[in-house]
N, C-alpha and C positions, 0 to 999 in steps of 0.2 A: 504494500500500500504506500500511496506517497500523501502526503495529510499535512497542512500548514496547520490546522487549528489548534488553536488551545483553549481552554477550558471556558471562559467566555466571552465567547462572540455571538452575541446573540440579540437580538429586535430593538424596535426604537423608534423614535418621532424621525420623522423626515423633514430635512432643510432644505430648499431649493440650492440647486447648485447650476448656477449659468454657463459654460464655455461657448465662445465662438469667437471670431473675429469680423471687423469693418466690412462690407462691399464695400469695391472701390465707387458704386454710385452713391452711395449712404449705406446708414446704419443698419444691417441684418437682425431677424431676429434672433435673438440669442440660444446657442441649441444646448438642449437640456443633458445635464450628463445622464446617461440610461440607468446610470446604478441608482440614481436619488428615488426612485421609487420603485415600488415592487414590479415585478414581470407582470404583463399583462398575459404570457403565455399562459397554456394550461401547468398547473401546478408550479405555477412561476416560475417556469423553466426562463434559465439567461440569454435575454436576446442576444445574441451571439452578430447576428447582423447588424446592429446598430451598433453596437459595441466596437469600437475603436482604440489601436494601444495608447493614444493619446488619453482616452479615459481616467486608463487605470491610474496613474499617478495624482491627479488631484480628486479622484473618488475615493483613496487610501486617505489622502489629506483627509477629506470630508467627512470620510466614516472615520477616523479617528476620533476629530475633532467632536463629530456628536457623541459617540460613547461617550468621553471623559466627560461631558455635559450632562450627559445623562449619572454617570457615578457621581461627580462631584454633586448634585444636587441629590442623589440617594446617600450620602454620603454625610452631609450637612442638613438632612432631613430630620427636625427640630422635634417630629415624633420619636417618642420610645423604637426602639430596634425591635420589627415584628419579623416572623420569617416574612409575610409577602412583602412588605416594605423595603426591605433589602435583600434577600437572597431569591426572591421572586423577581424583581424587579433587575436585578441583576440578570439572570436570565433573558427576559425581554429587553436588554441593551442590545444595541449596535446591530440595530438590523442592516443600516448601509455596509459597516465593513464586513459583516456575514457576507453580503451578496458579494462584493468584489472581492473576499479573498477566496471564494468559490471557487468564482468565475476563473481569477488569474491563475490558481491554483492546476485547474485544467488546463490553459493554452500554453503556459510558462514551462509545465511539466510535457506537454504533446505535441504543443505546433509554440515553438518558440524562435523569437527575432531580435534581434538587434536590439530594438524600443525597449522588447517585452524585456531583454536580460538587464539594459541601464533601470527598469522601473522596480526589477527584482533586487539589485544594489541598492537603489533607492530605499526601499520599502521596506526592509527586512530588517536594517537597523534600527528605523524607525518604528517598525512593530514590536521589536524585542521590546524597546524605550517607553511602546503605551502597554506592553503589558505589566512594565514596571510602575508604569504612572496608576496603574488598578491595582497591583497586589502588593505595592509597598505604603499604598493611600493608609497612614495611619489613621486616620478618622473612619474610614471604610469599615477597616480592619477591628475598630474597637467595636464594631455594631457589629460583624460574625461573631466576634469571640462573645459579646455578649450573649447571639442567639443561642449559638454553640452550649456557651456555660449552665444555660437552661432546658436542655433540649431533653431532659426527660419529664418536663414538665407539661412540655408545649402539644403533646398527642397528635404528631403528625403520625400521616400516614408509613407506611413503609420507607416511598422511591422517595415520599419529600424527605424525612428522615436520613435516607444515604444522601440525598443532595448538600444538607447541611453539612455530614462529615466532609462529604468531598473537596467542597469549598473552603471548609475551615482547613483543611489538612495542606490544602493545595494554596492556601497565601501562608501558612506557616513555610512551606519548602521553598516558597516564591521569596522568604526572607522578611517576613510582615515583621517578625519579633527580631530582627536585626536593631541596633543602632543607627541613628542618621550618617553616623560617617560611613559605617560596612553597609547601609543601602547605597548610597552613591559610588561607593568598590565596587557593589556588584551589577550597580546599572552600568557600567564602563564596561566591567567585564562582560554582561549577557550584550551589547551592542558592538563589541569588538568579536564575540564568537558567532552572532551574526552574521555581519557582515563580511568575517570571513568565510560562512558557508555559502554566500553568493559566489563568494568568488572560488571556491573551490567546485561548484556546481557551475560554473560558466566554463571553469578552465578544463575541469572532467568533460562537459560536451566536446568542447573545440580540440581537444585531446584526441579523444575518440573519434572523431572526424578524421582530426588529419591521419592519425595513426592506421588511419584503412590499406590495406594491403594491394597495391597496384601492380598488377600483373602485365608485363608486355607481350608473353606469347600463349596461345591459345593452350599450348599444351601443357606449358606448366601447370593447367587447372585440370589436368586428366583426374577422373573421376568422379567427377561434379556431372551430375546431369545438364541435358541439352538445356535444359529450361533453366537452372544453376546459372551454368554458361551466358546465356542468353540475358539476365538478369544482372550478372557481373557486368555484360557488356552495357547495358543502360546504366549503370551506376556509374559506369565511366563518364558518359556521356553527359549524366547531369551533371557532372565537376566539370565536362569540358576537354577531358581526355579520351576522345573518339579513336578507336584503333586499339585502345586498350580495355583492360576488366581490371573490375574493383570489387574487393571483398569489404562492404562494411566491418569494423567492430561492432559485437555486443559488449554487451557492460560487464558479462563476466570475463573469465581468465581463460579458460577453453571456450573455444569457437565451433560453431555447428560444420563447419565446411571440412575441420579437421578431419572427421571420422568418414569422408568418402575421398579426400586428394591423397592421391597416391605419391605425387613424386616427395619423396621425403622433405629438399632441402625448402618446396614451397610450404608443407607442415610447418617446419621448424621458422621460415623466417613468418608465417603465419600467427605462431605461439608469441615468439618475440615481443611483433608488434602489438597484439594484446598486453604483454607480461611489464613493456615497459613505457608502454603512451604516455603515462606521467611522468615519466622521470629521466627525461629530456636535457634536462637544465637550461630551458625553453622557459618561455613566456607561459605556459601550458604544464609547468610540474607541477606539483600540489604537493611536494612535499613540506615544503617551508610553512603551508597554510595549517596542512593538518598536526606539524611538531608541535604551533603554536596554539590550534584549539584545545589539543589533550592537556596540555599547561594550564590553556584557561576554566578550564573543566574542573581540573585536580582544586585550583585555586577557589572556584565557585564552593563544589565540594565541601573545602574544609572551613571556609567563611560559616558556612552553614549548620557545623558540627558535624561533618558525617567523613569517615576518613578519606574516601575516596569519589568521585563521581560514580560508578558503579552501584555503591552504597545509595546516594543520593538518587540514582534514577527507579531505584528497584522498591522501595517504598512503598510503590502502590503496586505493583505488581505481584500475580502467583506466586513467582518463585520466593518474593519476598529479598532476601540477601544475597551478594554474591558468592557467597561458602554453599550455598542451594544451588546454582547455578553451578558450578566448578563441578560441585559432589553429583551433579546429571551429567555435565559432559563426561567427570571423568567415569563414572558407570560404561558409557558406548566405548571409548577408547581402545582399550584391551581388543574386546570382540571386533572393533573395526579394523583396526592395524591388524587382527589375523585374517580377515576378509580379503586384507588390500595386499597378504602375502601371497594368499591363495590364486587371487586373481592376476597377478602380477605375471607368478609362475607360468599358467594358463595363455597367457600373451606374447611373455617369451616365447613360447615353445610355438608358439602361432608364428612366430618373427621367423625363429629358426627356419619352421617348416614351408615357408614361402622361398628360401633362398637368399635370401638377404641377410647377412650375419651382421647385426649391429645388436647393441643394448638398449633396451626401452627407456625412451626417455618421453617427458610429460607432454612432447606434440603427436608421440607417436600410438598414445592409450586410445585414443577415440576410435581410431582408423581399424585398432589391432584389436582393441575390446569388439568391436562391431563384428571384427572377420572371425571371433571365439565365440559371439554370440550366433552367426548363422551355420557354425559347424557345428557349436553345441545342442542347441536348440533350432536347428534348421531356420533360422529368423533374418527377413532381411528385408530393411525400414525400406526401400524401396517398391518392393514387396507390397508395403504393407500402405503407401501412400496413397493408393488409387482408391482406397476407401475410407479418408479421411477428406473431403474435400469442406472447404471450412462452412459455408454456408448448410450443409448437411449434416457437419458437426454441431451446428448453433442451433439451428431449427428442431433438428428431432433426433438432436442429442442429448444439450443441454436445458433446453428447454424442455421437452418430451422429460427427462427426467425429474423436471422440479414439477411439473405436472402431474406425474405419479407420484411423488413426497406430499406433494403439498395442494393439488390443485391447483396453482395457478395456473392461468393460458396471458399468451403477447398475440399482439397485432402490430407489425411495423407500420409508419406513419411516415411521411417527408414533409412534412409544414412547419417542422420545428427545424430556427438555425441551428447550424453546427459550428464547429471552428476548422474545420478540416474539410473537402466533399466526401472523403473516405468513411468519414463518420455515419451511423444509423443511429434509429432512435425508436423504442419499441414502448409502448403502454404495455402496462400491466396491469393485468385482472386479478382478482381473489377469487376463491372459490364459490361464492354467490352472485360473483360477476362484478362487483362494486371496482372502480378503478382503485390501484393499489399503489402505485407508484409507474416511476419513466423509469426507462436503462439508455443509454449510449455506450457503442461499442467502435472503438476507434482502435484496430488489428492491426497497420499495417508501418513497416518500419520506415521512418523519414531520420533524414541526418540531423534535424531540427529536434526531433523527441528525444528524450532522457530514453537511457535504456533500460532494459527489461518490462514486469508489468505491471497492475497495481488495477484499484479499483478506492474511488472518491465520491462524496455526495457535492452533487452542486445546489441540491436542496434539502436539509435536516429532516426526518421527521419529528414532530411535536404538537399534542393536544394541547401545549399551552399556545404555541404560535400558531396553532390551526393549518400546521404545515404537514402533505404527503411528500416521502421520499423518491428523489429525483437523482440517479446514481449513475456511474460510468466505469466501463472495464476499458482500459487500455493494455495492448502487447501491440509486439514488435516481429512481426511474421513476416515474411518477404513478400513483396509483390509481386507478382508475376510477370511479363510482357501481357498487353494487351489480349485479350481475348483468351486467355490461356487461365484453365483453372486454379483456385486457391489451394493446394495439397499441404497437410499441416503431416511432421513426424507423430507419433503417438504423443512425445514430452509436449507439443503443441497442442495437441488436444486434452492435456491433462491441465495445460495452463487454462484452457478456456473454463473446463471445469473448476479450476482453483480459482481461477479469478472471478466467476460468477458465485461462488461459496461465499466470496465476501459482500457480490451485490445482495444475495440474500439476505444477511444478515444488515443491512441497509434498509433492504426494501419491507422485511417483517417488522420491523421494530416500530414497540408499541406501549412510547414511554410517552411524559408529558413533557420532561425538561429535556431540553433539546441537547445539555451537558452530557447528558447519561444514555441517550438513543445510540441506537444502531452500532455500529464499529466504532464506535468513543470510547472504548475500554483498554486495557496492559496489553502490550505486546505481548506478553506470554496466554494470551485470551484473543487476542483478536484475527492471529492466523488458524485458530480449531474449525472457524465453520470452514474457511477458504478450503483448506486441506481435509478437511474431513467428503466435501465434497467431491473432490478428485475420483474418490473411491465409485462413485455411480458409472464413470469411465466405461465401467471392463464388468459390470451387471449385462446377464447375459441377455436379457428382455431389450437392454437402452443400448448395447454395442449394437444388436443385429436390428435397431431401428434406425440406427443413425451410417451406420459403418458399412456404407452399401457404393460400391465400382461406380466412378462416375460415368466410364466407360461402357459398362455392360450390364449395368443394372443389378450387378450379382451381391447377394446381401455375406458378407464377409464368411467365409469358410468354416466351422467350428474345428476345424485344424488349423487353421491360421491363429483363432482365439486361444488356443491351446497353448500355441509355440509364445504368441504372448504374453499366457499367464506364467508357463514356466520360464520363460525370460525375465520377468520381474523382479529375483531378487538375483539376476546378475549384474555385475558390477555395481552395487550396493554398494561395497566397499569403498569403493573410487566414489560414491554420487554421499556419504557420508562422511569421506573423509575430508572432503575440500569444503564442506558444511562446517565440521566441526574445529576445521583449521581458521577458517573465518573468525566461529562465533568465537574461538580463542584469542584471536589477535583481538577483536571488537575487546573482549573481557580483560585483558592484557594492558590495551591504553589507558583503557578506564579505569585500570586499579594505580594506577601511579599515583603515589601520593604526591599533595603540594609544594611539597619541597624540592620532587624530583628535579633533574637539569632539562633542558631543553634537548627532545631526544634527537639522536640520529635515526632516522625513522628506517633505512637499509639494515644497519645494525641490532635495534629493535626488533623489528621483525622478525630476525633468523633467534633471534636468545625468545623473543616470548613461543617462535613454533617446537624449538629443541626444549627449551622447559616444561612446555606441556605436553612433550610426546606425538603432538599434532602435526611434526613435519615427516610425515607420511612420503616413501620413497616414491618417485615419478609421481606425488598426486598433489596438486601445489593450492594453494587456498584457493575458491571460489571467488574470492574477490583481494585483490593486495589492500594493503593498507594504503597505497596511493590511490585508486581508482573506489575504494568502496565507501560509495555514495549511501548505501542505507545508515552507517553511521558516521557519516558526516554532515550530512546534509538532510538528511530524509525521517531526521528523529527516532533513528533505531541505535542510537548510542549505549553500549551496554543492554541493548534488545536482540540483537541476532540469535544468541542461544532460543530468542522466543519461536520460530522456526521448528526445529527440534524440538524442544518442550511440548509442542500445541499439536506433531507427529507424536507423539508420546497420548494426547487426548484425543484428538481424531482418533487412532488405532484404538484406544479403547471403548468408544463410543461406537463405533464400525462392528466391532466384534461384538457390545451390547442388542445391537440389531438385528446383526445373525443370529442370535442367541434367542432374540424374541421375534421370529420372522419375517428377518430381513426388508428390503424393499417394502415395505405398506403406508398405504395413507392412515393410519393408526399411529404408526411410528414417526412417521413425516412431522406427524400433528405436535406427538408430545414432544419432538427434541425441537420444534418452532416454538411450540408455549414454553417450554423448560429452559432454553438454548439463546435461540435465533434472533426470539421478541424481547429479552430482556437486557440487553445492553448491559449499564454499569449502574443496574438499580440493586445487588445484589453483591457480598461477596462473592468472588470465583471458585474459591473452593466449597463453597455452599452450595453453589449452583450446580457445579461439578456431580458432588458428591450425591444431592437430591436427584441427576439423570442416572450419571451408574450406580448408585448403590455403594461406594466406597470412593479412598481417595485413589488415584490415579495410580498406576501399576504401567510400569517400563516393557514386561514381559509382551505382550502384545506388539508390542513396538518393534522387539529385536524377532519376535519369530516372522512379522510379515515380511521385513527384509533381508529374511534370510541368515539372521545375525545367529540364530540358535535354532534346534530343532524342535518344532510346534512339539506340545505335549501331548501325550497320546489320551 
């Protein structure tokens, strides 16, 4: 998920806001900025076509400036402190900068420009600095703790009850019981760590950009299908280098194209250009950005009493502490490094028996894992493409399946703007037909979009704001040439399932405070629906609905489903180990205490992977610590183990299923009401424990992947 928001952004009186400029014959009327009022679309979806990047900069001004309007006059409110008086009314603030940092949140992270990246520089310091201007408001502050101080007297409800902790909990770590002098340390510090995550998210695009792989002869790209080929060669073209092919980067460390190019040294210098985009000593490193965020982190941190920022983020989170987090990773470790020997072996011996005597190295796993999977399991993703075609896979796949969970049905619509033409946009129905929320799905990879994938609301649900959920999946799938169909890998169509797990849990939520709806919950809570979904995938009723030849009509083989299934938990090892080498580095920065020095981040890196046993031979982290945007930029700092963790609850919520009859609109229903609908009204391990029956069990985890032998 990629998610600017924090904790309240939410409704408000509206100020007119004029932009325009002179005709030269006289004075024009003045045109209205589109954010000053709500959409007139259905469910106030963002007019997208009226919307200008010239907007967004003085609609951030604007929605600022009325929030702190609206707090300081809640805040200075001459009544007794009541919950609706200020923690309701808090609530219903800032509806202007709700709608624009939606809005920009979407084009900034999908179809971004020039404008949009100065107005993200712009913006982001300035937003760290108004949410200091709300949660260090001592006067504000003295009317929570009041409420707070009384809150067993007061007979709220449940969700309003958690709403009070949350808020009281959430300006105490904001630094409310700080000192004036250690508030204005930490307003430096949270506006300096800002604005270096613009910059470290501007310098990771144009990184990645340039870092793309230019190819000048056709053959070096042996192994690539015609349509591959043919895809490179437009990518050329749109840079401008006609005659040649160009392999984008993804945002991870292994690239898709590895596991079919056969000439080894275009692998290798393929790996490269991934391994070292950032660290250039270019305009475009990021390392100096990120040495200097983990400092300011550590330093925020221990301002705050807590030893570490890891400490500091995990607060409100499942796992609770970093010694919780370590004591999970280090549980998988052991069983994965024996995974990643076994398969290692298996590769070799693939290398060997091709004729080519070299040693495996990390551009050469994808290629050589692929060629142990179609000898092991007779499997081969080409194979397996002609029955993945994307619109087949969305329609009566993904869909078709949340329809058997849950009853809903979609109807695609084109009268809503988009930001992109690529973009679709579907209503949704509930199961008595009532409209239920929008989706937009924006799939296809541009040099402009952040990589990988994620899923955002551009409209909250909330019975206090009288707002339905208005949500969007973004990935980064190749386009085709024209007229040529969308063929997705199976990992392709498991994202579309994982990334629509998250619009569910969007689209069901059925709270009143819009702090507490949908996907506003821990990182180690908000990837279980995303991932728990995936799992309907490879349900034999929803494969052979969706999983059908686009060529010949033929509904996918139950030999083909088979070779599949038993493919699943290979290379496990490899697809867990670059997981957990990540979430270690992530866990790694975040423990350095305040004092630490200013790190060498090359250096770094190889002592926190050899201390954690995480530098796994040939299998190199999923993301470096140069390029990895989830925790630097994208609010998963000290989050990535949540990934894993929420693999650990999906699996057991999956196996609760099968256990009580699998697939049914029974089951759909209770893990929507128990699950889906309840956002962050609720502890998590409450919530947890009230769907399975106990608290969360790892076992599940390691037998679906292979990691241990299912119990008999």
């Amino acid at each position: 998920m990629n998610r600017y928001r924090a904790i309240c952004l939410s409704g408000a009186a509206v100020l007119a806001l004029a932009i325009g400029s002179p005709a030269s014959t006289g004075p024009a009327p003045a045109r209205i900025n589109p954010f000053v009022a709500p959409s007139s679309l259905p469910l106030q979806a963002p007019p997208f076509d009226k919307i200008k990047d010239s907007d967004y900069r003085p609609a951030f001004d604007q929605g600022m400036r009325e929030q702190l309007a609206e707090i300081d006059a809640i805040a200075n409110n001459p009544a007794p402190p009541t919950f609706e008086n200020t923690i309701v009314a808090m609530e219903k603030s800032g509806a202007m900068l709700r709608r624009v940092l939606a809005a920009f949140s979407a084009v900034s992270g999908a179809n971004t420009d020039d404008e949009l990246e100065k107005v993200q520089s712009y913006a982001l310091p300035k937003f760290a600095a108004h949410q200091d201007a709300i949660f260090l408001n001592p006067k504000l502050f003295a009317r929570v703790e009041a409420i707070y101080n009384q809150r067993s007297t007061l007979n709220l409800d449940p969700e309003s009850a958690q709403l009070l902790k949350v808020y009281y909990m959430h300006f105490v770590h904001a630094g409310a019981k700080l000192s004036d002098a250690d508030k204005a340390r930490l307003r430096k510090i949270n506006q300096e760590d800002a604005a270096l995550q613009a910059a470290f998210q501007q310098k990771l695009l144009a990184a990645t950009k340039a870092g793309a792989l230019v190819v000048d002869n056709k053959s070096d790209l042996a192994g690539l299908s015609d349509d591959e080929i043919a895809a490179a060669a437009e990518a050329a073209k749109g840079r401008g280098l006609a005659g040649k092919y160009v392999i984008p980067l993804q945002n991870t460390t292994q690239q898709p194209a590895l596991a079919s190019l056969s000439n080894r040294a275009t692998r290798e210098r393929l790996f490269n250009a991934s391994w070292t985009r950032t660290e250039k000593g270019d305009a475009n490193d990021t390392r100096s950005a990120i040495a200097r965020m983990a400092e300011l982190r550590a330093q925020k941190a221990a301002l705050l009493g807590y030893p570490d920022y890891a400490a500091y983020v995990l607060y409100d989170q499942m796992a609770r502490t970093p010694d919780a987090v370590q004591n999970f990773i280090g549980q998988l470790v052991p069983a994965t490094a024996t995974k990643i020997s076994e398969e290692a072996k298996l590769i070799q011996a693939a290398i060997d028996k091709s004729g080519e005597h070299f040693q495996l190295k990390p551009w050469d796993w994808e290629r050589y894992s692929e060629i142990v999977r179609k000898e092991k399991y007779d499997l081969d993703e080409n194979e397996l493409k002609p029955y993945f075609e994307l619109n087949r896979v969305l329609q009566d796949g993904v869909f078709y399946a949340a329809n058997k969970l849950y009853g809903i049905t979609f109807r695609e619509r084109h009268d809503i703007p988009v930001w992109q033409p690529d973009v679709r946009v579907f209503d949704v129905y509930d199961k008595d037909g009532s409209q239920l929320g929008m989706i937009y799905f924006d799939y296809f990879k541009r040099d402009n979009k952040s990589g990988g994938a994620w899923m955002d609301n551009l409209v909250q649900e909330s019975t206090l704001l009288g707002t339905k959920p208005v949500v969007y999946n973004v990935a980064n799938f190749t386009k085709p040439p024209p007229g040529q169909p969308v063929l997705l890998s199976f990992d392709e169509v498991s994202t579309m399932f994982h990334e629509f797990g998250h619009a569910l849990h969007g689209l069901f939520a059925n709270t009143k405070y819009p702090s507490l709806s949908g996907a506003n919950t821990a990182r180690d809570w908000v990837e279980f629906p995303s991932q728990f979904n995936e799992h309907w995938a490879l349900d034999p009723d929803v494969l052979k609905h969706y999983a059908v030849n686009y060529k010949t009509g033929q509904v996918i083989p139950q030999a083909l489903v088979d070779k599949i299934r038993k493919s699943q938990t290979w290379n496990q090892g490899y697809d867990l180990g670059e997981l957990l080498a990540a979430a270690e580095l992530d866990m790694e920065w975040h423990m350095l205490p305040a004092g630490a020095p200013l790190q060498n981040v090359d250096q770094f890196e190889t002592k926190a992977l050899a201390e954690s046993h995480t530098n796994f031979a040939d299998v190199p982290p999923r993301y470096r610590s140069s390029y990895f945007l989830h925790i630097w930029a994208n609010g998963y700092a000290a989050g990535y183990y949540a990934y894993q963790w929420t693999v650990m609850l999906d699996d057991d919520a999956y196996s609760w299923f099968m256990q009580h009859g699998g697939m049914t609109r029974a089951n759909g229903q209770r893990f929507r009401d128990m699950i889906l609908s309840k956002g962050q009204t609720q502890d998590y391990g409450t919530m947890f424990r009230a769907f399975y029956g106990k608290d969360p069990d790892i076992g599940p985890m390691l037998e679906h992947r292979g990691l241990v032998q299912p119990k008999s």
